[in-house]
C-alpha positions as CSV (number, residue, x, y, z in Angstrom):
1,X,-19.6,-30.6,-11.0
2,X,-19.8,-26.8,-11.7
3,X,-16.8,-24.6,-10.1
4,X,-17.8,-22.3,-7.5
5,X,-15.3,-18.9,-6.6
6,X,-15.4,-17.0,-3.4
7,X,-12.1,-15.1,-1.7
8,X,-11.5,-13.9,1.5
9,X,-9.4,-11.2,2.8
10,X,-10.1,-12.2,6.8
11,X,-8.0,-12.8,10.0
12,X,-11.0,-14.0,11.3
13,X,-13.7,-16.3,10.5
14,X,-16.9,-15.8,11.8
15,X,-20.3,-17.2,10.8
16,X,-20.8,-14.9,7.7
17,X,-17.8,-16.5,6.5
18,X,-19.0,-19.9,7.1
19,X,-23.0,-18.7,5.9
20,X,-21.4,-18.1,2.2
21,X,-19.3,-21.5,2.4
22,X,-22.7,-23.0,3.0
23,X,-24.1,-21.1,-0.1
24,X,-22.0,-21.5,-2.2
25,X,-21.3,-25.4,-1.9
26,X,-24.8,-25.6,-3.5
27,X,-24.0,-24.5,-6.6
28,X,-20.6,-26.6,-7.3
29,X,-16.9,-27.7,-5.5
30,X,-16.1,-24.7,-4.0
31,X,-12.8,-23.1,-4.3
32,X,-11.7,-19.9,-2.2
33,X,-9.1,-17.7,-3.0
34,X,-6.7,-16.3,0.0
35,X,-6.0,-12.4,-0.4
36,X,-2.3,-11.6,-1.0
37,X,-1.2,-9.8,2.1
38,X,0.2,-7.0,-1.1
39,X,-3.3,-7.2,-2.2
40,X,-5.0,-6.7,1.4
41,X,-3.3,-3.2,1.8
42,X,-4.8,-2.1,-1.4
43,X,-8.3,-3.4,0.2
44,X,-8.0,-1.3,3.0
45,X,-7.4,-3.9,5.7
46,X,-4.0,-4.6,7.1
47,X,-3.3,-8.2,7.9
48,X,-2.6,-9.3,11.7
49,X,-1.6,-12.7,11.3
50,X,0.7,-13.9,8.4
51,X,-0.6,-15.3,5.3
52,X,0.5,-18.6,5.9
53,X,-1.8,-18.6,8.9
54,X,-4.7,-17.2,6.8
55,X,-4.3,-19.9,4.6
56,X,-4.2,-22.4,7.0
57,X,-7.5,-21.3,8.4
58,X,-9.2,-20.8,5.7
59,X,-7.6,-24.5,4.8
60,X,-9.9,-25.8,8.3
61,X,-12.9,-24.9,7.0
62,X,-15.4,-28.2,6.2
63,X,-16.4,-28.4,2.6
64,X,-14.0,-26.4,0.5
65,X,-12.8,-28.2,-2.5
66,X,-9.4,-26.1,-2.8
67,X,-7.6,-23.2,-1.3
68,X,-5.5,-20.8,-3.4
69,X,-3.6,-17.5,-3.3
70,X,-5.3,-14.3,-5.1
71,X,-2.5,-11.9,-5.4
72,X,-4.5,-9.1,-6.9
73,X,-7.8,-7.0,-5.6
74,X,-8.8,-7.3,-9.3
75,X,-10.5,-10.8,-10.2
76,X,-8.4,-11.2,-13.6
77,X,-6.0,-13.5,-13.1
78,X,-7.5,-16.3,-11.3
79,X,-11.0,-16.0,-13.3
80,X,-8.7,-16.5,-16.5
81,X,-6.8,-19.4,-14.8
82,X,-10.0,-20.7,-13.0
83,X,-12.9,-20.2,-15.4
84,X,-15.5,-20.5,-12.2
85,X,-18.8,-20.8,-13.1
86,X,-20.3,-18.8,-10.6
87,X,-18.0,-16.0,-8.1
88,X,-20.0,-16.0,-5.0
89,X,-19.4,-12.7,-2.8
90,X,-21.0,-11.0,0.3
91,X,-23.5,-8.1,-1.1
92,X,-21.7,-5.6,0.9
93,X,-19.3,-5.1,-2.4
94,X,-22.6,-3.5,-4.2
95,X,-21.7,-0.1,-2.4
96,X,-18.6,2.0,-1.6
97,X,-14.9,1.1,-3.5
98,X,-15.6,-2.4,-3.2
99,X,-18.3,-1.5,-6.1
100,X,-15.2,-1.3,-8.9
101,X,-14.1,-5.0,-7.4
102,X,-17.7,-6.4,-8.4
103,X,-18.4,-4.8,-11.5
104,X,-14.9,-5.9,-12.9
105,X,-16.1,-9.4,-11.5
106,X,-19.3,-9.3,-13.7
107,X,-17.6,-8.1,-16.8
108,X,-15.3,-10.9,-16.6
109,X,-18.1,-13.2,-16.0
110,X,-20.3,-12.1,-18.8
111,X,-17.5,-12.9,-21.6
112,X,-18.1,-17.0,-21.0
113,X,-21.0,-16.9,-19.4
114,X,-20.0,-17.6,-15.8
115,X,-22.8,-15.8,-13.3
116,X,-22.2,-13.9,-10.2
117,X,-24.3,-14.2,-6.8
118,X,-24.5,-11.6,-4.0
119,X,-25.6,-13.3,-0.8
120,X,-26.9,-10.8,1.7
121,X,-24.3,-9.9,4.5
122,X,-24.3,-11.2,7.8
123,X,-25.3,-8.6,10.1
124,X,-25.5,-9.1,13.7
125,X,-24.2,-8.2,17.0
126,X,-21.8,-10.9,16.9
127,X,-20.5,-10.2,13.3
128,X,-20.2,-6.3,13.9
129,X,-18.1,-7.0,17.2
130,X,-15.5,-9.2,15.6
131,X,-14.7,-6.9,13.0
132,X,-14.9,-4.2,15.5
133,X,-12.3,-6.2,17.7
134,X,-10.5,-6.6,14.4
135,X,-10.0,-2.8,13.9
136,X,-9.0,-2.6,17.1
137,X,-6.1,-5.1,17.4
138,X,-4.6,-3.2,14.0
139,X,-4.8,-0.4,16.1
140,X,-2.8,-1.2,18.9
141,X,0.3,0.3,19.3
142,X,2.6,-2.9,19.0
143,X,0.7,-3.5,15.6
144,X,1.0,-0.4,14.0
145,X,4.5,0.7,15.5
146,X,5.8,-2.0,12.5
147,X,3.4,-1.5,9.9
148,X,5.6,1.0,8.3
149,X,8.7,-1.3,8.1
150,X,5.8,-3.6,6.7
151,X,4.8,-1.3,3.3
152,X,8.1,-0.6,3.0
153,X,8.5,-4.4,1.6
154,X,5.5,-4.6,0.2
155,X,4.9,-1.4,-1.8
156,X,6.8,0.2,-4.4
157,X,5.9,3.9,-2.9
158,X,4.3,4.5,0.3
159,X,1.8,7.3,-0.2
160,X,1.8,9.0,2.9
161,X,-0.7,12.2,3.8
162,X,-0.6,15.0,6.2
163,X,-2.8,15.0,9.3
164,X,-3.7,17.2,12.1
165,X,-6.7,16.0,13.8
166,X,-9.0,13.4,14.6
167,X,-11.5,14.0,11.5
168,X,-8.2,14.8,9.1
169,X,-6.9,11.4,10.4
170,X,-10.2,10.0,9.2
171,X,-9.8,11.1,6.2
172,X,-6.3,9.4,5.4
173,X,-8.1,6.6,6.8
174,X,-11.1,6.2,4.5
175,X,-10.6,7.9,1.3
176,X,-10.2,5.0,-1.0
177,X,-10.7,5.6,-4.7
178,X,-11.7,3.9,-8.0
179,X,-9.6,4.6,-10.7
180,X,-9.6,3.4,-14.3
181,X,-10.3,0.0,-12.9
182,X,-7.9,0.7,-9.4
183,X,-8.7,1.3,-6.1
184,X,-6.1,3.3,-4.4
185,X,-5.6,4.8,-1.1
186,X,-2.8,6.3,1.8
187,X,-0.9,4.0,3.5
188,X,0.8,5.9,6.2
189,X,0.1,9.6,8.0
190,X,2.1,12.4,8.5
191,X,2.1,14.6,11.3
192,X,4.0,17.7,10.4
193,X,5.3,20.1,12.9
194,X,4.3,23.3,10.6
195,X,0.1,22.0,10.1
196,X,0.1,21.1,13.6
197,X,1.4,24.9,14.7
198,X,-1.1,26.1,12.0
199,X,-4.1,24.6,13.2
200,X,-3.6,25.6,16.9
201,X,-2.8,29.3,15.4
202,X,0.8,29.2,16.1
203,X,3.6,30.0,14.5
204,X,5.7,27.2,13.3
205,X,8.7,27.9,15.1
206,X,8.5,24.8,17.4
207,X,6.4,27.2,19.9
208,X,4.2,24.3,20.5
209,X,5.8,21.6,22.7
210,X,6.0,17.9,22.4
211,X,3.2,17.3,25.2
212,X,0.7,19.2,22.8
213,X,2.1,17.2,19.7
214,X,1.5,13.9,21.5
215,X,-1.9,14.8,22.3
216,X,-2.1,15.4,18.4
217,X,-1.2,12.2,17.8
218,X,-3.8,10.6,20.5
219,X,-6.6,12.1,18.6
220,X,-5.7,10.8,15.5
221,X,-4.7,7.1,16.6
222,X,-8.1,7.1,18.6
223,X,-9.8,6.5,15.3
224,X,-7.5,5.4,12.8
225,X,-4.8,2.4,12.2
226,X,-2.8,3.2,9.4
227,X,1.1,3.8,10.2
228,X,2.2,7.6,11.8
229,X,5.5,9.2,10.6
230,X,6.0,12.1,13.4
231,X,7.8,15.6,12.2
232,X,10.3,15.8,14.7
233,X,11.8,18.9,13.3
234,X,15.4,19.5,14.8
235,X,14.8,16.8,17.4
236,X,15.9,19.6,19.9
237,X,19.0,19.3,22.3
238,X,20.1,15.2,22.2
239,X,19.2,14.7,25.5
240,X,15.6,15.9,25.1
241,X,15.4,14.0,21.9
242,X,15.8,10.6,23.6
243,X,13.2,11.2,25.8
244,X,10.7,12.0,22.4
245,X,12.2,8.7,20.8
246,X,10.9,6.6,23.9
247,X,7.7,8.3,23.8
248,X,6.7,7.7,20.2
249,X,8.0,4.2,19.9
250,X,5.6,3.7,23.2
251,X,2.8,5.3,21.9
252,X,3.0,3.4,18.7
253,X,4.3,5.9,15.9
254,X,6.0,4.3,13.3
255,X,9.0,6.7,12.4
256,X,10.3,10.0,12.8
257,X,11.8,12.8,10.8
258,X,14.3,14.9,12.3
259,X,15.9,17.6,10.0
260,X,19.4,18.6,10.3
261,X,19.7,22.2,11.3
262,X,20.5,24.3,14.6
263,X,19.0,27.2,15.9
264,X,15.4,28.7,16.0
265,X,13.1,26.3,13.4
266,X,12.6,28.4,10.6
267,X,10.6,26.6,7.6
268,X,12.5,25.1,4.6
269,X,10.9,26.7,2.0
270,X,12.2,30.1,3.4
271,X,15.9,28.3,2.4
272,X,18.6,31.2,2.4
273,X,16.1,34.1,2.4
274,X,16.1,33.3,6.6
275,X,19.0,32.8,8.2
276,X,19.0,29.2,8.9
277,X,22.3,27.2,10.5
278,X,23.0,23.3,9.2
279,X,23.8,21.0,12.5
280,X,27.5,19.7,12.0
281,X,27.8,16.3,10.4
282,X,29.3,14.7,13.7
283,X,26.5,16.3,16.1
284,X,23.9,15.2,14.0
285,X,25.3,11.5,13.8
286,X,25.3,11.6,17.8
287,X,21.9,12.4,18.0
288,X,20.7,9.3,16.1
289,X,23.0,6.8,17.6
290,X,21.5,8.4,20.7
291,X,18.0,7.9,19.4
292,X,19.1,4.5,17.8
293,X,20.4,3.5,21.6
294,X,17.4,4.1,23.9
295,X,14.9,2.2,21.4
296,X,13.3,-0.7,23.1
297,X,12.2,-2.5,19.6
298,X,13.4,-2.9,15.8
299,X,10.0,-1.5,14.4
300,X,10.5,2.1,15.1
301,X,12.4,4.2,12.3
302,X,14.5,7.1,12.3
303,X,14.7,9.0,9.6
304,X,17.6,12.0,9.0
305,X,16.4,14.6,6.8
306,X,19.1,16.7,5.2
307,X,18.8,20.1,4.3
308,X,22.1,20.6,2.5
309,X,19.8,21.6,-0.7
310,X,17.6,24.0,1.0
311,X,20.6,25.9,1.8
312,X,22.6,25.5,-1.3
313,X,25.5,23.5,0.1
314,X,25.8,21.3,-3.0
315,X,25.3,17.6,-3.8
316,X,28.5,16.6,-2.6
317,X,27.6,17.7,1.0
318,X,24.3,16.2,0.2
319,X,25.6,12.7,0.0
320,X,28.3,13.1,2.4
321,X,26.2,13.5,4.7
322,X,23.3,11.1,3.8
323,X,26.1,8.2,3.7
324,X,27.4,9.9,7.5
325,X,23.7,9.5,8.6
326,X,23.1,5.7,7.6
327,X,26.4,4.8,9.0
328,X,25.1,6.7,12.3
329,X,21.7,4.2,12.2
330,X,19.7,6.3,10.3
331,X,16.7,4.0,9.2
332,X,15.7,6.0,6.2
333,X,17.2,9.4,4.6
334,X,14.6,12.4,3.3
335,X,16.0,14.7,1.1
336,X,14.4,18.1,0.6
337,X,14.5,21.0,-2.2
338,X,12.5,24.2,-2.8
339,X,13.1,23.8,-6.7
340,X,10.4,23.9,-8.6
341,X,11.3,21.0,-10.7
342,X,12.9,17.4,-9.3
343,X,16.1,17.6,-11.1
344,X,18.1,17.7,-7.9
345,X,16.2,15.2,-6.1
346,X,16.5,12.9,-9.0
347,X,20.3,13.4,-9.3
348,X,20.8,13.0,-5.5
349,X,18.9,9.9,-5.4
350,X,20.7,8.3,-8.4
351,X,23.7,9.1,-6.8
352,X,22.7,8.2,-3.8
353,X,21.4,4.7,-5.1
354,X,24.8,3.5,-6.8
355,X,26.3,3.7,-3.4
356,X,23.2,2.5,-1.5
357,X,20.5,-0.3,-2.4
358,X,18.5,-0.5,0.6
359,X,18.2,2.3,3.2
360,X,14.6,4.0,2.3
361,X,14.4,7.4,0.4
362,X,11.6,10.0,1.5
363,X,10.8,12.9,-0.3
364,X,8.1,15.4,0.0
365,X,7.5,16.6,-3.3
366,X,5.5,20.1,-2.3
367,X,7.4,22.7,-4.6
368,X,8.2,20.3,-7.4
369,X,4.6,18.8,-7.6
370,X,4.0,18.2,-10.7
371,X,6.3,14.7,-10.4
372,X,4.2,11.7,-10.0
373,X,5.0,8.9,-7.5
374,X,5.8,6.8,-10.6
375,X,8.7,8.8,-11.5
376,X,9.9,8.9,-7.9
377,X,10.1,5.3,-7.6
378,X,11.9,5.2,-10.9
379,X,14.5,6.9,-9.0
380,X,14.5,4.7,-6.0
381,X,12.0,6.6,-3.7
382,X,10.5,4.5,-1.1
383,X,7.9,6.8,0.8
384,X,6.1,10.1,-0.8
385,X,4.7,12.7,1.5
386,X,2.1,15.2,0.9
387,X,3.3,17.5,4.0
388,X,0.4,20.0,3.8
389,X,-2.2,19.9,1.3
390,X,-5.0,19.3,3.7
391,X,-4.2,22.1,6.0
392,X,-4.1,24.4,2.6
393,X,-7.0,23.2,1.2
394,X,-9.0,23.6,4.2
395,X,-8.1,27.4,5.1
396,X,-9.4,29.1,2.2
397,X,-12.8,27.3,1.7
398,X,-13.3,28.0,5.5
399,X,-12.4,31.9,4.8
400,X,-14.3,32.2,1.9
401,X,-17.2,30.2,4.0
402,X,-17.1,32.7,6.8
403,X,-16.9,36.1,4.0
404,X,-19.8,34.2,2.2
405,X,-21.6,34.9,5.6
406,X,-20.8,38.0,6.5
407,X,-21.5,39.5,3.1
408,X,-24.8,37.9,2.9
409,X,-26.2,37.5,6.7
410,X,-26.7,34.5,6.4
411,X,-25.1,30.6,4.9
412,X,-27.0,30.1,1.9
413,X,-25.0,31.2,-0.5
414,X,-22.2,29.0,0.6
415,X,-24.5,26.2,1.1
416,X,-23.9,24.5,-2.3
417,X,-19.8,24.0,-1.4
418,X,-21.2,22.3,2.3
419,X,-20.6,18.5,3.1
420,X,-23.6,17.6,4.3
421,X,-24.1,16.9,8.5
422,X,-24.7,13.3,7.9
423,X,-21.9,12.4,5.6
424,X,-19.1,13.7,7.8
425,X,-21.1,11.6,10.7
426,X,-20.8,8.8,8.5
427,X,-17.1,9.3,8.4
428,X,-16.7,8.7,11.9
429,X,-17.5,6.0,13.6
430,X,-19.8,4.5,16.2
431,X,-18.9,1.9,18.9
């Protein structure tokens, strides 16, 4: 008999699942292919259940010849080892990212032969509320809180973008893009203390208070899943920071970033041109054992960023202090430069690297951006964060939006830069 392909990249199976079984056992022995969880997080769907589980339950289902692993989005490898003579898919994957998926599928297909079939999607009430219920369990705080210990393992760099709203948050959500055969995408968001300030038209001098952040922070996990690393900045006095520690490991954050200076927050990027005071070595290490002490789980991260760069105090205090830091429980270490090239955040992370293996390295690579996450991971970083790029981008189309206007008298002329109404209500989504 002819050798039918189909994979699945599910927690759940539902009757459109079962529908393209029933299809495709018509054409052959049917063999379905198990997504990779590695593979699921470049396909825009976090896993909820192990893969051993999904496995098994795809395993259950009547009629299925075989059940195997597919460790990559891209077909490739298992048409190559399989030579199926049809791949049988849902036609959802005709529009959106999933489009690259299908068309390297066909390609792939058309060198032997082998013939694709799109069977229409199953759309009904039913259908749309399990995968609604789906999104929602990734959602939930006790789901996401660990999801960013999860792509930690399972990715060589977490790509991780600034947000400061709702519709931002959407945005690190659903960009996903085809490239040169890829689809990439964010894994994690950042909330930074500065784009936060900035879009509520305050200074970033941690003027706004944690009860305001936090309500940040609801907006955006209201109608999104991926992972949250929080901008803590100083963490403020220790025994106001345990308090914020309790509430973001609640609320389901993932990490946060706490710098180590004293004083009124001034920005980084100012370095010695403000006057800016480092926290002492022992202080700092109290307040993350502190922080470490009043957590209720393992998931949540803390993550000591050291500023010893920023205010030219040398490599050597650098590292003293990243090694004080980790000792102290520090989950992850970020270091920071305003250099305009990475040579002293690659020298601080090789050095950093012969002493330690494990504990994650975070850089935000704002001044020196012209490194690519390929070279950071060369030097052992773990999680890349663009810190404000939306929040940039956004301020001078708006201004030159509103000029546009007033020079004119009317929106026109600015018109042609526009996102159309109905695409940004297509971004966001209906229950």
């Amino acid at each position: 008999m002819k050798t039918v392909y189909t994979c699945f990249s599910t927690d759940v199976i539902h009757e459109g699942h079962l529908n393209l079984i029933k299809e495709a056992k018509k054409y052959g022995n049917v063999i379905v292919g198990v997504l990779s969880d590695e593979a699921m997080i470049r396909y825009n769907r976090f896993p909820t259940i192990s893969f051993e589980e999904r496995f098994a339950l795809i395993k259950n289902i009547e009629g299925i010849k075989k059940v195997i692993e597919q460790k990559d989005i891209m077909y490739d490898r298992v048409i190559e080892e399989l030579h199926p003579d049809y791949v049988i898919h849902g036609d959802n994957w005709k529009q959106g990212p999933m489009k690259a998926i299908r068309e390297n599928v066909r390609s792939l297909l058309q060198v032997y032969g082998g013939k694709l079939i799109d069977v229409p999607y199953t759309r009904n009430e039913k259908v749309k509320r399990i995968d609604e219920r789906i999104r929602e369990k990734v959602a939930m705080p006790e789901y996401r809180r660990k999801r960013l210990r999860q792509l930690l393992k399972m990715r060589e760099i977490v790509k991780t973008l600034e947000v400061h709203s709702g519709l931002t948050g959407l945005i690190a959500e659903k960009t996903v893009v085809d490239h040169e055969g890829e689809l990439d995408q964010f894994d994690a968001m950042w909330i930074s203390s500065l784009c936060d300030s900035t879009a509520k038209g305050k200074p970033d001098i941690e003027l706004v208070d944690m009860t305001s952040r936090f309500r940040t922070i609801d907006d955006v996990m209201e109608v999104t899943t991926k992972p949250i690393i929080f901008d803590g900045d100083t963490g403020g006095l220790i025994e106001h920071f345990v308090y914020t520690v309790r509430t973001l490991e609640r609320m389901g954050v993932s990490a946060v970033i706490i710098e180590d200076k004293t004083g009124l927050k001034k920005n980084s990027l100012f370095g010695t041109e403000v006057e800016q005071t480092q926290d002492t070595i022992e202080h700092f290490c109290e307040k993350i054992k502190a922080g470490k002490n009043i957590q209720l789980t393992d998931d949540f991260m803390i993550i000591a960023r050291i500023e010893s760069l920023i205010l030219e105090q040398g490599m050597e205090d650098a590292l003293e202090r990243a090694y004080a830091y980790v000792k102290a429980g520090a989950d992850g270490i970020m270091i920071h430069s305003r250099k305009k090239d990475p040579a002293e955040i690659f020298a601080f992370c090789d050095a950093f690297r012969k002493v330690d293996k494990e504990t994650p390295i975070v850089v935000v690579p704002t001044s020196f951006n012209q490194v690519t996450e390929t070279e950071l991971a060369a030097h052992g970083v773990n999680i890349v964060i663009y810190a404000n790029q939306l929040t940039r981008s956004a301020f001078p189309a708006m201004e030159q939006t509103a000029k546009d206007i007033l020079i004119n008298h009317r929106a026109k002329e600015a018109d042609g830069r526009l996102m159309p109404i109905k695409d940004i209500l297509t971004l966001i989504d209906e229950l």
